[in-house]
C-alpha positions in Angstrom: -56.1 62.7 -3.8 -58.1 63.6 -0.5 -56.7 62.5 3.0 -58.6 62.6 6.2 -55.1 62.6 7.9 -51.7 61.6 7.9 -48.9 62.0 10.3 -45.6 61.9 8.3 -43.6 64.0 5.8 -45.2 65.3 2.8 -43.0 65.5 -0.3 -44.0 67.2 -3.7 -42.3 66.1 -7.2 -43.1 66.5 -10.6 -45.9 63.9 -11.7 -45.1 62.4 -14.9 -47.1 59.6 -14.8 -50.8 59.4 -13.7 -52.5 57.0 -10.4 -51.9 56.1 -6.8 -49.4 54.0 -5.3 -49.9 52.5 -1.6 -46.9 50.4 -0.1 -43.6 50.9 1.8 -41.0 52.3 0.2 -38.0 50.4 -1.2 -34.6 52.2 -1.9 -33.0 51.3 -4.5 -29.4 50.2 -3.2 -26.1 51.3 -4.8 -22.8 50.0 -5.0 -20.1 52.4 -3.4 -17.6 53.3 -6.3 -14.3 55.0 -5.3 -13.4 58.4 -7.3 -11.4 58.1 -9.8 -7.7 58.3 -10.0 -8.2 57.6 -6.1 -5.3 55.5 -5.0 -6.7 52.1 -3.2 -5.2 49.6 -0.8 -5.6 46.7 -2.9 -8.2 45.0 -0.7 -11.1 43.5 -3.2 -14.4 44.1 -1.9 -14.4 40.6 -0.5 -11.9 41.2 1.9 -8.8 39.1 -0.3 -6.1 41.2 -1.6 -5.8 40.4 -5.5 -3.6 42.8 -8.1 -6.7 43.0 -10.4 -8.7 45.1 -7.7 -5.7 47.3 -7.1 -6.3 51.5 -7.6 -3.0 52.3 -6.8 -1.5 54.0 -9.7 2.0 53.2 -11.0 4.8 55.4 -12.8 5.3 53.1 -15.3 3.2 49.5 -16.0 4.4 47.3 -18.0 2.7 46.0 -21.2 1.7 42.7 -20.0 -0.2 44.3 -17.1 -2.3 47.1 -19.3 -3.2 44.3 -21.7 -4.7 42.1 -18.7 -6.0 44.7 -16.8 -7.8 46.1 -20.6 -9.2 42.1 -21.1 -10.7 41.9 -17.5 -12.4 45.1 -18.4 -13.4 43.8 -22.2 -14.9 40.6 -20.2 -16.6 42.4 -18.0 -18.2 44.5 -20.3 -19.3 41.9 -22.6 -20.8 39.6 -19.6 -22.9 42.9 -18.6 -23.9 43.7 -22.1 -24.3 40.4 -22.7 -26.9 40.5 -19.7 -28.7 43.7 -20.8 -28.8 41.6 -24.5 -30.7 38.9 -22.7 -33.1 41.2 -20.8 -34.0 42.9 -23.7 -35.0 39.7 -25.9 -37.2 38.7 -22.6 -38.8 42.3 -22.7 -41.2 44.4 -25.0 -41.8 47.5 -26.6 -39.5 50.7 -25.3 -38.0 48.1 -22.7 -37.0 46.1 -25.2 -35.3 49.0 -27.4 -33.5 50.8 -24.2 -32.1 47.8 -22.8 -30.9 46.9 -26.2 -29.5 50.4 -26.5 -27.8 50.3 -23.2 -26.2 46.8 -23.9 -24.5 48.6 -27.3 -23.5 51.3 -25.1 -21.6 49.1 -22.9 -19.5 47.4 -25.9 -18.7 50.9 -26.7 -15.2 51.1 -28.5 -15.0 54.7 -27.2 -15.1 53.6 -24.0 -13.0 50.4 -24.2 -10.5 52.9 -25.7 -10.6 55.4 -23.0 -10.2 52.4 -20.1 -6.7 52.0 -22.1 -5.8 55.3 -21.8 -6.1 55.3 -18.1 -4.8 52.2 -17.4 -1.6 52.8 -19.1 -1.5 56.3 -17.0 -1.2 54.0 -14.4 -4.3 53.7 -13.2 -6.1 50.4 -11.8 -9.3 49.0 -14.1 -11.7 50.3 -11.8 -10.2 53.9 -11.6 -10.0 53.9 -15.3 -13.3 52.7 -15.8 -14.7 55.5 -13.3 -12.3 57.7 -15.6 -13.1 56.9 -18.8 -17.0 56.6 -17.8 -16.3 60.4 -16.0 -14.6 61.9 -19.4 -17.8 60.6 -20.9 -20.2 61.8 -18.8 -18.3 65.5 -19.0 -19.0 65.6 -22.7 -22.8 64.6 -22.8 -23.7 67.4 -20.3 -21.6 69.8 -22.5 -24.3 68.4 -25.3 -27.1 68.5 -23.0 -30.4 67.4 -24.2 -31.5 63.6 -24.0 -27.8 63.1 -24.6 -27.8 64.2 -20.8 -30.3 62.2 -20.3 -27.9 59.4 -20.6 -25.7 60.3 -17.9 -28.0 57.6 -15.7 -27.5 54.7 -18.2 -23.5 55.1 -19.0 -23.3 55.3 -14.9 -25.1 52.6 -14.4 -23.5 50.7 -17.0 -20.0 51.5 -15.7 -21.0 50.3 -11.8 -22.7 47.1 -13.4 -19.0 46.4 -15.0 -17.0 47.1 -12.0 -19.7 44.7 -9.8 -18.3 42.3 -12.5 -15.0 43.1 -12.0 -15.0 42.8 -8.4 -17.1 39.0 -8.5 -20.5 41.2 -7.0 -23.9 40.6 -8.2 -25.4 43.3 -10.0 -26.3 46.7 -8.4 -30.1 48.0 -8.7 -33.5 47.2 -7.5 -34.3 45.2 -4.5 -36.5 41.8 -4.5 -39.8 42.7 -3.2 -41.2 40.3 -0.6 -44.3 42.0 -1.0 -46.0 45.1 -3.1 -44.1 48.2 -2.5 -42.9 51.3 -3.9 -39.4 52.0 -5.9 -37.5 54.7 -4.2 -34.2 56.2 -5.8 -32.0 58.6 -6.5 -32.2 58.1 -10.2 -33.1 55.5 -12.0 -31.4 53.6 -15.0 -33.3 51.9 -18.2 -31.7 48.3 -16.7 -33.4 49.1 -13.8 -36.4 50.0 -14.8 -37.5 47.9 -17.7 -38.6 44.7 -17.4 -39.9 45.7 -13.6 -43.2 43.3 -12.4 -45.8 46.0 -12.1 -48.3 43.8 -9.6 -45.2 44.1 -7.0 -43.9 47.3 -8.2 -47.4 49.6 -7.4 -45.1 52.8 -7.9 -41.7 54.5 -9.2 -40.2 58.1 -7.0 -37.4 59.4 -8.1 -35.1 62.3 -6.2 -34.1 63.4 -9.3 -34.9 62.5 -13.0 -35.8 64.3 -16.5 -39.6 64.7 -17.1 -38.7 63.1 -20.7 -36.1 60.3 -18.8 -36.0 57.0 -19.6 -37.4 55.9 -16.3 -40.6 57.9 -17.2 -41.0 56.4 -20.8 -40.8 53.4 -19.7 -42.7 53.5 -16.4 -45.6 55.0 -18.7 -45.4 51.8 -21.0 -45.4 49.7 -17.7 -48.8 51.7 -16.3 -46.7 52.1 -13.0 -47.6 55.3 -11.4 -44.2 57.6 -11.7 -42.7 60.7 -10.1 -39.5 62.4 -11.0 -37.2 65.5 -9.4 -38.7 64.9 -5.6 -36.2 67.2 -3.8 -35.2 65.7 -0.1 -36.4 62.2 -0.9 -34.1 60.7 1.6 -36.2 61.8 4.3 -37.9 58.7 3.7 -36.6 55.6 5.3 -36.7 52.4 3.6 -39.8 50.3 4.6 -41.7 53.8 5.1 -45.8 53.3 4.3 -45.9 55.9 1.7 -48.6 56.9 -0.5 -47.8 58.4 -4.0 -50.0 60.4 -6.7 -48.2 60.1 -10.0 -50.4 62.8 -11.4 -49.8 65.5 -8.8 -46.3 64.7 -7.7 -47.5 64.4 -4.2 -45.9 61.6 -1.5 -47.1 60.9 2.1 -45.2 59.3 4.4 -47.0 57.1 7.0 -50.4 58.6 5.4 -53.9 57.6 7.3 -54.2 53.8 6.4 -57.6 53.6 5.7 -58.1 57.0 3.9 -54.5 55.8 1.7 -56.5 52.7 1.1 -59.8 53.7 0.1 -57.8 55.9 -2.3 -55.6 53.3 -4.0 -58.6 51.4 -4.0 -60.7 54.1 -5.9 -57.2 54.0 -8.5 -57.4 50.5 -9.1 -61.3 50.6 -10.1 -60.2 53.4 -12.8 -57.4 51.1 -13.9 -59.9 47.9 -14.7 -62.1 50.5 -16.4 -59.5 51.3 -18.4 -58.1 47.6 -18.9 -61.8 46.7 -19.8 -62.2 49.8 -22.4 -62.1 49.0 -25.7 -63.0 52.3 -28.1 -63.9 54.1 -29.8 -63.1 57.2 -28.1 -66.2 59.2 -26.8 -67.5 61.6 -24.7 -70.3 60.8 -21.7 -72.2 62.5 -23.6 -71.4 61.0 -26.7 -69.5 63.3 -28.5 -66.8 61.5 -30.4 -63.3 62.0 -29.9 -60.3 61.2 -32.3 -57.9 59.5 -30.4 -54.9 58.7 -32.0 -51.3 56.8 -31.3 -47.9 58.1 -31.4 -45.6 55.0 -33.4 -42.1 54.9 -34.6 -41.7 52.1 -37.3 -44.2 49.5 -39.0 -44.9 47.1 -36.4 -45.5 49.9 -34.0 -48.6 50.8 -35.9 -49.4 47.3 -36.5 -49.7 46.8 -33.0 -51.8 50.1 -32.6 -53.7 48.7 -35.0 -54.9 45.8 -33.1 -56.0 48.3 -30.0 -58.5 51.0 -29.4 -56.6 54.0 -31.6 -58.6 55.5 -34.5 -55.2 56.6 -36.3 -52.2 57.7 -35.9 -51.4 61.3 -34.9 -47.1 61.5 -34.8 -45.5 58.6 -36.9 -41.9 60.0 -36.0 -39.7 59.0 -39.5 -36.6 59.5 -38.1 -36.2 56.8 -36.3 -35.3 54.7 -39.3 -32.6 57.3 -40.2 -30.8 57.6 -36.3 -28.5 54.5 -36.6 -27.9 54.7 -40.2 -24.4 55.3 -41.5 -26.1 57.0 -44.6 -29.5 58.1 -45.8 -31.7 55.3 -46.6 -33.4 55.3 -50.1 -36.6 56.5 -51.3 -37.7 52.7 -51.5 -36.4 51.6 -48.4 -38.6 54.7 -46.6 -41.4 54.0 -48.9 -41.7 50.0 -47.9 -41.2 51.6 -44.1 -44.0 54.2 -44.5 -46.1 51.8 -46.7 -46.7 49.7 -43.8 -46.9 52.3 -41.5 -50.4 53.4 -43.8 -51.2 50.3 -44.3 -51.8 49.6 -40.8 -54.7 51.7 -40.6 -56.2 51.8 -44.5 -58.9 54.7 -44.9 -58.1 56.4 -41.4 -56.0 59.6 -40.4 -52.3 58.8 -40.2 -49.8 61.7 -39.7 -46.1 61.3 -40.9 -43.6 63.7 -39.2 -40.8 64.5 -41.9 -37.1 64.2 -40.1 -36.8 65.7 -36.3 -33.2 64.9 -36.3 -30.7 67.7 -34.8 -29.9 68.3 -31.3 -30.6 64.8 -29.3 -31.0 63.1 -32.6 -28.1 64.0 -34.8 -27.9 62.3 -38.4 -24.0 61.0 -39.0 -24.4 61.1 -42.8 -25.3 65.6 -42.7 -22.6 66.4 -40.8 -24.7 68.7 -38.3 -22.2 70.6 -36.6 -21.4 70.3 -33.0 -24.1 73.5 -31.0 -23.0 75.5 -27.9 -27.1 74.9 -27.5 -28.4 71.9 -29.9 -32.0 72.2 -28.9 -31.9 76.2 -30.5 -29.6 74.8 -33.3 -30.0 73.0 -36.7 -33.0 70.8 -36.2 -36.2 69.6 -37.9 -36.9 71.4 -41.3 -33.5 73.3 -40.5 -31.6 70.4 -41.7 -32.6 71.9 -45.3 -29.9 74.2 -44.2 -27.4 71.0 -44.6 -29.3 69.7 -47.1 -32.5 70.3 -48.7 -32.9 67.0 -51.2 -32.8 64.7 -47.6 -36.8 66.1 -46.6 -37.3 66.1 -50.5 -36.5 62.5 -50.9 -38.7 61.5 -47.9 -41.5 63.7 -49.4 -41.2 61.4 -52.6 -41.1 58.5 -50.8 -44.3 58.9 -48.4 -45.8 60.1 -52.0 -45.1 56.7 -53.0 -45.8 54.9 -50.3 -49.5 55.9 -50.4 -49.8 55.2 -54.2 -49.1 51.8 -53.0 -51.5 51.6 -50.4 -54.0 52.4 -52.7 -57.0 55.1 -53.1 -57.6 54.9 -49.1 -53.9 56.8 -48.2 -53.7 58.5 -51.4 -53.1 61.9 -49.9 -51.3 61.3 -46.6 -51.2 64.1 -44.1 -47.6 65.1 -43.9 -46.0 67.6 -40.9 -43.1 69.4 -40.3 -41.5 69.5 -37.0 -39.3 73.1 -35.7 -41.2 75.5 -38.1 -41.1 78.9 -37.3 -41.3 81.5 -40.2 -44.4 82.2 -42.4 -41.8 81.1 -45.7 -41.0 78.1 -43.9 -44.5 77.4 -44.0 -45.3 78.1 -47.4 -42.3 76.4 -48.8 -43.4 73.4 -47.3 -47.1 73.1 -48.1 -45.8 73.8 -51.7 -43.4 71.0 -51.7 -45.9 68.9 -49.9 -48.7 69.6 -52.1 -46.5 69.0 -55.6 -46.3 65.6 -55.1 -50.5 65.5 -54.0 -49.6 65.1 -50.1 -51.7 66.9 -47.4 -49.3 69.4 -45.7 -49.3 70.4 -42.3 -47.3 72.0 -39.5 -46.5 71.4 -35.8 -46.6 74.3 -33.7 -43.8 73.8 -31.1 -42.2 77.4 -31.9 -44.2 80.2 -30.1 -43.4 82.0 -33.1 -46.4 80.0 -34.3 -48.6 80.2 -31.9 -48.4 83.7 -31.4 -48.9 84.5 -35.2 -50.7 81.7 -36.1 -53.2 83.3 -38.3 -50.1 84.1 -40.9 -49.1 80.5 -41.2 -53.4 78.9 -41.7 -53.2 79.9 -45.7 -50.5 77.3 -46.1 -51.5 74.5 -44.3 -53.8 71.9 -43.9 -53.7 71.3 -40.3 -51.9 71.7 -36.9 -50.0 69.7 -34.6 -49.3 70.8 -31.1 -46.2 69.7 -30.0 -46.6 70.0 -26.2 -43.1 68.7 -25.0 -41.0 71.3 -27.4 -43.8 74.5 -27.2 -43.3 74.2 -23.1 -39.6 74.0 -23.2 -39.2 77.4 -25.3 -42.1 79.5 -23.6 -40.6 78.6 -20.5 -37.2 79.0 -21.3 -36.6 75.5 -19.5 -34.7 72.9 -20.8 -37.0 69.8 -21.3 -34.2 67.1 -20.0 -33.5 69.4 -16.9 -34.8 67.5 -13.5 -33.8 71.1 -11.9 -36.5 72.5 -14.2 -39.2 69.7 -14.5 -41.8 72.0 -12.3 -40.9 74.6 -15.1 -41.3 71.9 -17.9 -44.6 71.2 -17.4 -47.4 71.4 -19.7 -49.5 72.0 -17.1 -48.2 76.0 -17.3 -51.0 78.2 -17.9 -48.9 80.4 -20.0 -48.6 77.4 -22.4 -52.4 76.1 -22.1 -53.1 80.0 -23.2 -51.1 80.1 -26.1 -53.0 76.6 -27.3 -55.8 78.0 -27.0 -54.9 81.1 -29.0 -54.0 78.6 -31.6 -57.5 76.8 -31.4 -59.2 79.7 -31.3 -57.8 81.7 -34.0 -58.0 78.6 -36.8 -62.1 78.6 -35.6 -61.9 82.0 -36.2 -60.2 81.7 -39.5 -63.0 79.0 -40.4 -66.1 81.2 -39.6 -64.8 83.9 -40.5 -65.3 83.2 -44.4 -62.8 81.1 -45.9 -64.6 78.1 -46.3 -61.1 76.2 -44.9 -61.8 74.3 -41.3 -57.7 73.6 -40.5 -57.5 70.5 -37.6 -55.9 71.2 -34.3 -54.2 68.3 -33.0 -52.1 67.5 -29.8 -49.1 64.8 -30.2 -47.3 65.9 -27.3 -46.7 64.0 -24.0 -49.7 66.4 -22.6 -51.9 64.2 -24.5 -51.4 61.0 -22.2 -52.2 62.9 -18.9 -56.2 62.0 -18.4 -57.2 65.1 -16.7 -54.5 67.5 -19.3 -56.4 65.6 -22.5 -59.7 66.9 -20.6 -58.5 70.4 -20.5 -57.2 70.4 -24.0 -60.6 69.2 -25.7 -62.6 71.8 -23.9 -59.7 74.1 -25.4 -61.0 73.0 -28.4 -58.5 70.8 -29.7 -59.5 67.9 -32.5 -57.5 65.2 -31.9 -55.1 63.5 -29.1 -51.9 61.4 -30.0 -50.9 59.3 -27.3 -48.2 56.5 -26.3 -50.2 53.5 -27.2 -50.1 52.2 -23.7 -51.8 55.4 -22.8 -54.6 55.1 -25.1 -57.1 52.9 -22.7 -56.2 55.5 -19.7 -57.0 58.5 -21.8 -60.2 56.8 -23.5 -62.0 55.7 -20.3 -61.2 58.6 -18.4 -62.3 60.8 -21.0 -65.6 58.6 -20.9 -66.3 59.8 -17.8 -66.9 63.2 -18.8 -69.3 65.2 -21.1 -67.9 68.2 -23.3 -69.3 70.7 -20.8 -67.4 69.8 -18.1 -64.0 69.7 -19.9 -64.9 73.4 -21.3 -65.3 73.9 -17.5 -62.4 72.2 -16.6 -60.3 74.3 -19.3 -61.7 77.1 -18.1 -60.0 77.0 -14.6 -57.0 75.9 -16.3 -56.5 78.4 -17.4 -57.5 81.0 -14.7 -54.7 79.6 -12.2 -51.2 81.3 -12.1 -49.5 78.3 -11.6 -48.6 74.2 -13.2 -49.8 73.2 -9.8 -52.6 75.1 -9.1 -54.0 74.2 -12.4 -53.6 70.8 -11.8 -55.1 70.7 -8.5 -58.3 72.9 -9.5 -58.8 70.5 -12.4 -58.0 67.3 -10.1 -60.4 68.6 -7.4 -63.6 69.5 -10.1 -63.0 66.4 -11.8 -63.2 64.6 -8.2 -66.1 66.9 -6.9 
């Protein structure tokens, strides 16, 4: 983004989500929520005095009063999950499945049963709602991970009840008389699915994971996001504001007609993109294999239908999460049968179980981790129990005999690896039942002795979110950390192309075996990062579906020279940003 001037306060966040924004800012407005076990007058917010909005804690309430005060909380809990029901039947793909999510969250027994707790303590229902919600939001930090992540949604949740219980309307985002851009401290899934991107042109966030909610979701809306911008307040409501969701860069009162020539330039790349159709290719015409990332059957299904040439990450566990016990080899086999069968005779990658730290399985009984995302995860839950990745090995076996001769060796990975007998013990389980075994590379131990792990595999998966969280040392659902957590690092782009390099060299260097390098990581969907990483040398790109057009006519644009060129500055810069901005400014030139 080039400015001939502007006048205002210049902000820098983390960019999680590629294009420019132009508008005034809106703030998100909040409800204010009294602490806690804070005693209140008993005024209701609309100026009445009624016992039900009462704080003031008693010695001793009487029966009758807990069980009303726990009903008006039940009600309210059902009306706003109840609303966050309705929203998600209105909404699609990963809107859909977090508002749904969030509306199970709020008829929580856990938390219902907490409320009681407080309230016969003494305290009023909106005290022991903050309480309960509080107690709640104490243990998933102690978990960390994407069970942090949730902090935002259980404390949106709770304020959306106690607007009920006070007779408010709903807290969140603000109706937009004209296109503008979201400004908030944080923002929840309930606030941000569902969001109508032609008035919404952009999403900042003060704080916010680079793997949040808000960014999934923005991503799957095409809204231009940025998370973790320190000091955002600065920036008054109604505020002309320009925003770069790929460099984390906001203006304030920017030059109008250089902002607007810019956001101009943006919207020409989006109808390129919205007008691109496959298959993936060079300006020069070399081809790319451009993949999707999918979850369950109709996932692919859709894919399907668009521009992707495969799949790259099917991730299995999805179908395991919210299951009370392990489902059965032909109940995964019908799952993954359709999964293949969505794209007969093409490359589709299967991720065995990634379950452990954010993701734990109820039926292994994975302990509870000090640090979950160093813990018992991935292939480790062999540790629990080996038979559960046999009996999904089986059952993607027989899912491609049922697809027939076009799937009848499906490429197979296996997520956390990190010893050479890990390795091996997997290819050889994989290749028993006539499955194509392969590895992702998300543990620098990997990377960094990658030539020891080749003779067991058949191809590599770079798992960009995971392999920059442990060479950084920076926890991935950190907003502290985000510039940290960025695949963007050069430390991280060097140790990919270590990886690339060294399974060329292992190629020409005599053994006859050529083993894949693929990306599947959230690097994949950044235009100008998926630029760097082919002229890396990297095979394939797996990409959020709704990514797919962005990353396919960008990529378009360019001929292989230029993103060898491209990677080649990459990864001469010291820094996430000044790799970015050397890339961002050649690719501009």
């Amino acid at each position: 983004m080039a400015l001939d001037a502007h006048t205002g306060t210049t902000l820098r966040g983390n960019g999680r989500v590629p294009g420019l924004a132009y508008g005034v800012a809106r703030w998100v407005q909040r409800a204010e929520l009294v602490s806690p076990g804070t005693p209140r007058d008993g005024a209701a917010a609309d100026g009445t005095t009624a016992t039900a909005t009462a704080a003031t804690a008693t010695a001793a309430p009487d029966a009758e009063q807990v069980e009303r005060e726990r009903q008006r909380f039940v009600d309210a809990a059902g009306t706003v999950s109840a609303r966050l029901d309705a929203r998600a039947t209105a909404a699609t793909g990963v809107s859909a499945e977090v508002l749904a999510a969030n509306a199970v969250l709020a008829r929580d027994r856990g938390w219902a049963k907490a409320v009681g707790k407080g309230l016969k303590k003494g305290l009023g229902v909106e005290e022991a709602t903050l309480a309960a919600t509080e107690t709640f939001v104490e243990m998933f930090t102690r978990v960390g991970g994407r069970q942090a992540e949730r902090i935002t949604d259980l404390r949106d949740i709770c304020a959306r009840v106690i607007a009920e219980l006070r007779g408010l309307p709903e807290t969140g985002i603000p109706a937009f008389d004209q296109p503008g851009v979201l400004f908030a401290d944080d923002l929840a899934p309930a606030d941000t699915a569902g969001l109508d991107a032609a008035m919404v042109l952009g999403i900042v966030c003060e704080f916010g994971g680079p793997t949040s909610h808000t960014v999934i979701i923005a991503r799957d809306l095409g809204i231009p996001c940025v998370v973790g911008a320190s000091g955002l307040t600065a920036i008054e409501d109604g505020t002309p504001v320009l925003v770069d969701g790929g460099s984390g860069t906001i203006h304030a009162e920017p030059d109008a007609q250089s902002a607007s020539a810019a956001a101009a330039a943006d919207r020409e790349l989006r109808d390129k993109a919205a007008a691109w159709t496959g298959p993936a290719a060079l300006a020069d015409g070399h081809p790319v294999d451009l993949l999707a990332n999918v979850k369950d059957g109709e996932g692919a299904e859709d894919a399907a239908r668009g521009p992707a040439g495969g799949i790259g990450l099917f991730r299995t566990e999805m179908a395991f999460l919210s299951r009370p016990s392990e489902p059965s080899v032909e109940e995964q086999a019908e799952l993954y049968a359709r999964v293949l069968g969505a794209f007969p005779g093409a490359k589709v990658v299967t991720r065995t179980l990634d379950a452990g730290s954010d993701k734990p399985l109820a039926f292994t009984g994975m302990p509870d981790e000090e640090n979950p995302a160093l813990g018992v995860r991935g292939i480790r839950v062999d540790l629990l129990d080996r038979g559960l990745v046999d009996r999904q090995l089986d059952a993607i076996a027989e899912a491609g005999r049922r697809v027939g001769a076009a799937q009848e060796s499906p490429w197979v990975m296996a997520p956390m690896i990190a010893t050479v007998d890990e390795a091996r013990d997997f290819g050889e389980r994989c290749r028993e039942r006539g499955l194509t075994p392969g590895i992702m590379v998300e543990v620098p131990a990997v990377a960094v002795a990658v030539d020891r792990f080749l003779p067991h595999v058949d191809f590599l998966s770079i798992g960009t979110n995971d392999l920059t969280q442990y060479v950084m040392a920076a926890d991935r659902m950190s907003s502290g950390l985000a510039a940290l957590n960025d695949p963007w690092q050069p430390a991280v782009l060097r140790l990919i192309h270590r990886v690339v390099e060294t399974a060329a060299a292992s190629a020409a260097g005599g053994t006859g075996r050529i083993v894949p390098v693929g990306v599947c990581g959230e690097a994949s969907a950044d235009p100008h990062l998926a630029m760097v990483l082919l002229g890396l040398g990297v095979s394939s790109l797996s990409v959020a579906p709704a990514a797919l057009p962005f990353v396919g006519a960008a990529l378009a644009e360019v001929t292989l020279e230029q993103c060898r060129a491209f990677a080649a500055l990459a990864l001469d810069a010291d820094t996430a940003g000044a790799a970015r901005a050397a890339v961002l400014g050649a690719a501009r030139a």
